[in-house]
N, C-alpha and C positions, 0 to 999 in steps of 0.2 A: 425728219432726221431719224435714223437708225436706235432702235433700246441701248448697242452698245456705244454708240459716239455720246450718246446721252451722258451715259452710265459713265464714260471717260471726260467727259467735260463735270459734271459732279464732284467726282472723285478728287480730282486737283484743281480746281476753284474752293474746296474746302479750305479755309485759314488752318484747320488741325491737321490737314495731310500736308501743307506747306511747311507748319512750324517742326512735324516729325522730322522731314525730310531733310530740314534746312542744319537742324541739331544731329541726325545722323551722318550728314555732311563734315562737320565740324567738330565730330567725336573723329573720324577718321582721318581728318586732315590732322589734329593735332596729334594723334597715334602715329603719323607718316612724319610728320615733323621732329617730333620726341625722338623717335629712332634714327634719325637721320642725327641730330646732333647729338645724342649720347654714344654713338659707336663711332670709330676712327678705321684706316685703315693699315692692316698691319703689317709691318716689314721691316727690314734687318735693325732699323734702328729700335724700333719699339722691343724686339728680341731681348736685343744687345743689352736695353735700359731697365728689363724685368729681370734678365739674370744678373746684371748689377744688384737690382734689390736683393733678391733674392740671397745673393752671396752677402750682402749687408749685413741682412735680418738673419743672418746665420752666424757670422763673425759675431754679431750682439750678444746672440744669444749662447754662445759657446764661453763667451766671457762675463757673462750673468750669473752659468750654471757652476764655473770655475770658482766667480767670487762668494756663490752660495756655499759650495764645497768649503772654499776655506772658512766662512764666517762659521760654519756651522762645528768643525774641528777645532775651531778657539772657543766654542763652548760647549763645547764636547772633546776633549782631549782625551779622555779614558775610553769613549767610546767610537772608534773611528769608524765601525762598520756601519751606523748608525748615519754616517755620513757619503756614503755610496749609492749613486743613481745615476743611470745613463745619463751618457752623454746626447747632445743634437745629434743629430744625424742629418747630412745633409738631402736625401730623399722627403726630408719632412720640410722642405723649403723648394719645393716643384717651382720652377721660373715660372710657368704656365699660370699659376694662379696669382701672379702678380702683374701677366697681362693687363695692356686697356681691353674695355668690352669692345666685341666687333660682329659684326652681324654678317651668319651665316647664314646662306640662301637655303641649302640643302635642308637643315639641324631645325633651323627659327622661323621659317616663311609658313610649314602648315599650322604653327599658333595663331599666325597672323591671320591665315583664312578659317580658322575658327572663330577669331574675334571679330570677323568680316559679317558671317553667317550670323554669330549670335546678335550683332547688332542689326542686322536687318530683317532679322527672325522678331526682334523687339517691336520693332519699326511696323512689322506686316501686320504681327498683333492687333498694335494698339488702331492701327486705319483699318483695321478689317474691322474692328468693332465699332469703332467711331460712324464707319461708313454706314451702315447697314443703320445702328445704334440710333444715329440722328435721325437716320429715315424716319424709324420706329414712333420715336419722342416726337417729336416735329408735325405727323399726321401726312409727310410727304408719302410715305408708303402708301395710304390709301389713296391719294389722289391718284399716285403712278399709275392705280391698278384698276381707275378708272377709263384710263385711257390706253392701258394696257393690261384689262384683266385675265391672261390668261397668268398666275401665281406662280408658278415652278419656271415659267421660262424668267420671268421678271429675276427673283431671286437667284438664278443660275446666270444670269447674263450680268449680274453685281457682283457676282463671286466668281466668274471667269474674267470679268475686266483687273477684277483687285486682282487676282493671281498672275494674269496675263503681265501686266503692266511690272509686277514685282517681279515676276520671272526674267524682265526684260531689261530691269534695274540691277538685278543683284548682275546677273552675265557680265553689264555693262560696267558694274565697278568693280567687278573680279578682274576683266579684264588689263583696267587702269589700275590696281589694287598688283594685282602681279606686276605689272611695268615700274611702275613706283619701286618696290621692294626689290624688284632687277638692278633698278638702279643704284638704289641703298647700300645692296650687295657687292654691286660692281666699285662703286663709289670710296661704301664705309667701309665693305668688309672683304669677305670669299664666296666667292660661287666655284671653289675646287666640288669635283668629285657629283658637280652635275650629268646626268646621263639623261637618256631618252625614258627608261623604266619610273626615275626621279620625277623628271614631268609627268608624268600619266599617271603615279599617285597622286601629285598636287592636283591633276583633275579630275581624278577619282573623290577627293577631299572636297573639292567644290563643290562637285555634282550632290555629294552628300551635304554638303553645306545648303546647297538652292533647294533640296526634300527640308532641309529643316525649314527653312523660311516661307516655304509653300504652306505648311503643315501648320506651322503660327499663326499666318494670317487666315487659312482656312479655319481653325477651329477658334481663332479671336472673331471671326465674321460670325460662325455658326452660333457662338454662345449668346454673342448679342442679337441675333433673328429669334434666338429661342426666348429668353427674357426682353424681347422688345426694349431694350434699353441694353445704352454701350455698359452702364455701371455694371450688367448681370454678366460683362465678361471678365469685367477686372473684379467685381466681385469674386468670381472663381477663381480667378487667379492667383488672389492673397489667400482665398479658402484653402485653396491646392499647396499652396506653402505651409500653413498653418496644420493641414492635416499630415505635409508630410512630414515635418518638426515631431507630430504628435507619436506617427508610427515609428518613426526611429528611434523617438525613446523607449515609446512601448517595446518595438523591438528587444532594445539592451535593458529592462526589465526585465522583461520572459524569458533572456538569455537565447534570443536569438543569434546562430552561429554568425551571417552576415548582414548586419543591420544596415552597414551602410547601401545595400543592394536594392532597400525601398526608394533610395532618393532620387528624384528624379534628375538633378545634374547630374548624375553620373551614369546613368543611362545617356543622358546628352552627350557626357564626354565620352563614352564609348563607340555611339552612333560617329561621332567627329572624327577620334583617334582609331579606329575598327574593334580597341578592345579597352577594359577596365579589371586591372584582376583587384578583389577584393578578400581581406587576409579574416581569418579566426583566430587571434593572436590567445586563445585560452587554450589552444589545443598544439600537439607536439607531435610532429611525426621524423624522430631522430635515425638521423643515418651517421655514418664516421665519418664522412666526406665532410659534408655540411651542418653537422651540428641538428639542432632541434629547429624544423621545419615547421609554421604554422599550415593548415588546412586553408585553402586557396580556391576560390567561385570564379571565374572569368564570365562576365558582361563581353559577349560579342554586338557586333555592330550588325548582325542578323537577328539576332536576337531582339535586340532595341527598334531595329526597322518595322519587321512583322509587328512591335508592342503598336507605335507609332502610325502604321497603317490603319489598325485594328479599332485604334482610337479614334482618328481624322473619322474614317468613316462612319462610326456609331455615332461622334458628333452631327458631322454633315448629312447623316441620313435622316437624325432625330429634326434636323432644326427642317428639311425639307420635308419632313414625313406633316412637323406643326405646321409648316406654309399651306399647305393643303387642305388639312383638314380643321384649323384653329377659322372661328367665326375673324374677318377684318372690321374691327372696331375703333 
């Protein structure tokens, strides 16, 4: 039998890449289900019954502000000016915002393939680390490498299957992930103002969506090869939290202009969405048009990739550089 047929029957006969799999199944189905019945689809009658409201909660309120006026002249009679304050205005009662919700393809589908990506970005993680991780614990790694001691292919043909396999997972439910949410759209809400340009972000969005999930499971595999156990990956990963809690405050201490610019979600959302601007709301830069202007840092999704590249590989190269040269014990 082949190192990678191996390395592919391992991988999912594990019970923990079943039970990942089986809960990120069922996080998504219930996200696909929730949107399907909280959104309706919209037309002349739902219109018709929000400017109803609308003119309602306007007539109410028009005789609220009336009855206020007078209550307030009956106890204020000497003071009438005292009692003068706009009126409603019917602009302040938009029909629009008394819509049902309804779910737009174009507007709400790229959140949806972020929530896609980040769930199976989670997902690659915790199996790349598991994967490798149990090797480690277990003492199956040194057996492997009995019967296959050449180190660097063993270890690269475990981290080309995991990725292989996720690469061919996430596709496969981007795929069904789009169809679903067509449907929704078609169904619950609008797919107005779809174009060809439209589509080819949403798989520009993917595409960055399947680098993040690549890049999870890569450096949840590598953390766990480097500390022989899956805990040294999740260890890191609450560490990674905890320091970046640490530095954002330090940041807004030291009076750091953009503090939130350490965090690493929002690198994440920048990589997803292509940009993140982030504000200095201490600082003023006044024009007459607009008023006072805070100082603005924009997190590009160029930016964040090169970070992200720069990292995968300093991981993957430390944890292949230990495969090498660390004694197998």
């Amino acid at each position: 039998m082949s190192l990678a047929r191996a390395e592919t029957r391992r991988l999912f006969r594990r019970r923990f890449t079943s039970v990942i799999l089986i809960s990120v199944l069922l996080i998504l189905a219930a996200t696909a289900v929730g949107s399907f019945f909280s959104t309706e689809k919209v037309g002349e009658t739902q219109i018709a019954a929000a400017k109803a409201e609308a003119q309602q909660n306007y007539q109410e309120a028009v005789k609220t502000v009336a009855a206020d006026k007078q209550r307030c002249l009956t106890e204020n009679p000497t003071n009438p000016a005292a009692c003068e304050w706009p009126d409603p205005s019917p602009s302040d009662y938009d029909y629009t915002w008394y819509m049902p919700e309804t779910f737009n393809l174009r507007s709400e589908y790229p959140t949806m393939i972020t929530l896609l990506a980040v769930v199976l970005a989670g997902a690659a993680f915790l199996i790349g680390a598991s994967f490798v991780g149990s090797e480690w614990n277990s003492g199956g790694m040194m057996n492997l490498l009995l019967w296959r001691p050449r180190r660097l292919q063993v270890l690269g043909t475990k981290l080309t299957v995991l990725l292989g396999w996720f690469t061919g997972l996430t596709l496969l439910l981007g795929a069904l992930w789009t169809g679903i949410f067509t449907f929704i759209a078609t169904s619950r809400g609008t797919t107005e103002k779809m174009t060809g340009g439209v589509w080819q972000s949403f798989g520009l969005t993917g595409l960055r969506g399947l680098a993040l999930v690549v890049v999870a499971g890569a450096v949840g595999f590598a953390m766990a090869s480097l500390g022989r156990h899956t805990g040294m990956a999740l260890g890191a990963l609450v560490g990674l939290g905890a320091l970046q809690i640490g530095v954002y405050i330090m940041a807004q201490l030291a009076g750091a202009k953009y503090p939130e610019a350490w965090l690493a979600p929002m690198w994440a959302y920048a990589w997803m969405f292509k940009e993140y601007e982030v504000f200095d709301y201490n600082s003023c830069n006044f024009s007459g048009d607009s008023g006072c202007e805070p100082d603005k840092f924009v997190l590009t999704w160029q930016m964040t990739g090169v970070s992200l590249a720069v990292i995968t590989v300093l991981i993957v190269g430390a944890s292949l550089w230990a495969m090498r040269r660390r004694d197998i014990t």
